[in-house]
C-alpha positions, 0 to 999 in steps of 0.5 A: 859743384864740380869740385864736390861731385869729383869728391863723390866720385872719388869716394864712390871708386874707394867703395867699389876698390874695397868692396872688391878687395874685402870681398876678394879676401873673404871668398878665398877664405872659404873652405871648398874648392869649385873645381875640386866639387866638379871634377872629383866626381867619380862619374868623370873619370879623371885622374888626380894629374888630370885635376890639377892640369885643371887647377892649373889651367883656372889659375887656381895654383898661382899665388893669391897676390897674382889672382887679387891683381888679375882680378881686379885687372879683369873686372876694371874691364869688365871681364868677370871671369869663367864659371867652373861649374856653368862653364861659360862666361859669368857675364852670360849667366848675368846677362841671362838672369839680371833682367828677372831680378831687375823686372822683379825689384823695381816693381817692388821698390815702387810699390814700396815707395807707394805704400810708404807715401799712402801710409805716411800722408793717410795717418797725416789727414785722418783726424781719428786718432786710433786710424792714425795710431793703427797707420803708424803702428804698420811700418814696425808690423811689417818690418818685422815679417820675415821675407821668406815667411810673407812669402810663403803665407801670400802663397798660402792664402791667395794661391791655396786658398782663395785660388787667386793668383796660381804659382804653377805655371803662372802667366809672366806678369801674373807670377810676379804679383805675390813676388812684389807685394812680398819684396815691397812690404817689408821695404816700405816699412823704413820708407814709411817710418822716416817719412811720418816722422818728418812729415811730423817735423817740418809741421812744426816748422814756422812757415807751416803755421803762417800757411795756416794762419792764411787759411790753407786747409790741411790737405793743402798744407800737406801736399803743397808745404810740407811734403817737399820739405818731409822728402828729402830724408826719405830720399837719402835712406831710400839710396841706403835700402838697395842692399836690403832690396836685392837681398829681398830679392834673392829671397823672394826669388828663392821662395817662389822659383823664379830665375834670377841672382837669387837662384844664380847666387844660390848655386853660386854658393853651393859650388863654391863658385867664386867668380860668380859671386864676386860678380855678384858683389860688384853688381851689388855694390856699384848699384849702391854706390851708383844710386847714393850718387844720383841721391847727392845729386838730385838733394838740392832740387828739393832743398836749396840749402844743400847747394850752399853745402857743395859749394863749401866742400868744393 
């Protein structure tokens, strides 16, 4: 076990190693220069030798192999460098807009996960087969929503026109209700997806039918046999979603105004402010990296068969 989760360790260091490196590569390959966008500004008076005292002075002159190993030197210590345009530390600007995005996600990924499980075990039980075909068929209706536009249309129907849920100064809780349902819905569409067609697989496992043949009746089946044998792959692709789950949140964010990584990354890319964004990059990347780790760790509570597998590649 040791031996396997030193592998995963390994593994999880090469991701977040290339992550950085291609992500390094790619933003200085963009057109723009972030303190060119602010300093070239007439209303600031400065001259062409002033500008390039301040290129100098951000580093931005040096050989691109000095600036990749400063920093990547920089982010091993958690130093994420200085925004041009903000002018203060990034790890201010994340320090101040992270928990709005966090506040906003985690709500999202639990309804998702609520939303997954109540479609999935309802077209289970129900015994009508178009309920059942109905249910099925959501998870394809609410991929293919737009985030942006599900967002706008809640705002539309429930703020507008119903005059529910206000999104003009709205209290702190109550702003976040649309947000959640417009970041969950399109997350529990694969969610809901995996999980009906392993519900459908282990059904027609042996060991299903002897419970049956011993007189469980459906819904015990359901509940004691069959989910925790039908949860393993959907706790595997729910590690896979966080990408999906913080680009829908810099969506969301984007659509009803909130604070957060959307709107940071959004000016961010405006202003060609590459410190930022490879914060940003990295912050992203070590949440996957992290959170497909706990994954491999907590697989083999729910099937003992997995342990075998870390034994034999440790």
């Amino acid at each position: 076990m040791t031996g396997y989760f030193t592998q995963r360790l390994g593994q999880a260091l090469l991701v977040l190693w290339v992550a950085f490196t291609v992500s390094f590569v790619l933003l200085q390959v963009l057109p723009g220069d972030a303190i060119l966008i602010k300093f070239q500004n007439p209303d600031l008076g400065l001259s062409p030798a002033q500008i390039e005292e301040m290129r100098q002075s951000y580093g931005a002159t040096t050989p691109l192999w000095q600036q990749y190993l400063h920093s990547l030197g920089s982010m091993l210590r958690g130093d994420f460098g200085f925004s041009v345009q903000a002018g203060v530390p990034v790890s201010e600007l994340l320090a101040e807009n992270f928990p709005a995005t966090l506040r906003l996600a985690l709500p999202g990924f639990v309804l998702a996960t609520l939303l997954a499980v109540v479609i999935a075990f309802s077209s289970s039980l129900t015994g009508l087969r178009w309920l059942r075909n109905a249910l099925q068929s959501l998870p394809s209706l609410f991929i293919s929503i737009p985030t942006f536009w599900l967002g706008i249309a809640l705002i539309q129907v429930f703020s507008f026109q119903l005059r529910w849920i206000p999104v003009i100064n709205p209290g702190e809780w109550v702003g976040l209700i649309l947000p959640v349902i417009t970041l969950a819905v399109p997350i529990s569409a694969p969610l809901a997806q995996i999980l009906i067609r392993s519900i459908d697989q282990v059904q027609t496992q042996p060991f299903v039918a002897v419970a049956r043949a011993k007189g469980a009746s459906q819904r015990r089946v359901l509940w004691h046999h069959v989910a925790r044998n039908a949860l393993l792959p959907v706790l595997t692709i729910a590690g896979l979603l966080l990408g999906e789950l913080i680009a829908g949140a810099l969506i969301t964010e984007t659509v009803f105004g909130l604070s957060g990584l959307g709107q940071l990354t959004q000016q961010a890319v405006n202003n060609q402010d590459v410190a930022v964004l490879q914060a940003i990059v990295m912050i992203s990347a070590t949440g996957f990296v992290l959170i497909n780790l706990l994954v491999d760790v907590f697989s083999p509570l729910l099937d003992p068969r997995l342990k075998h597998y870390q034994r034999a590649a440790s």
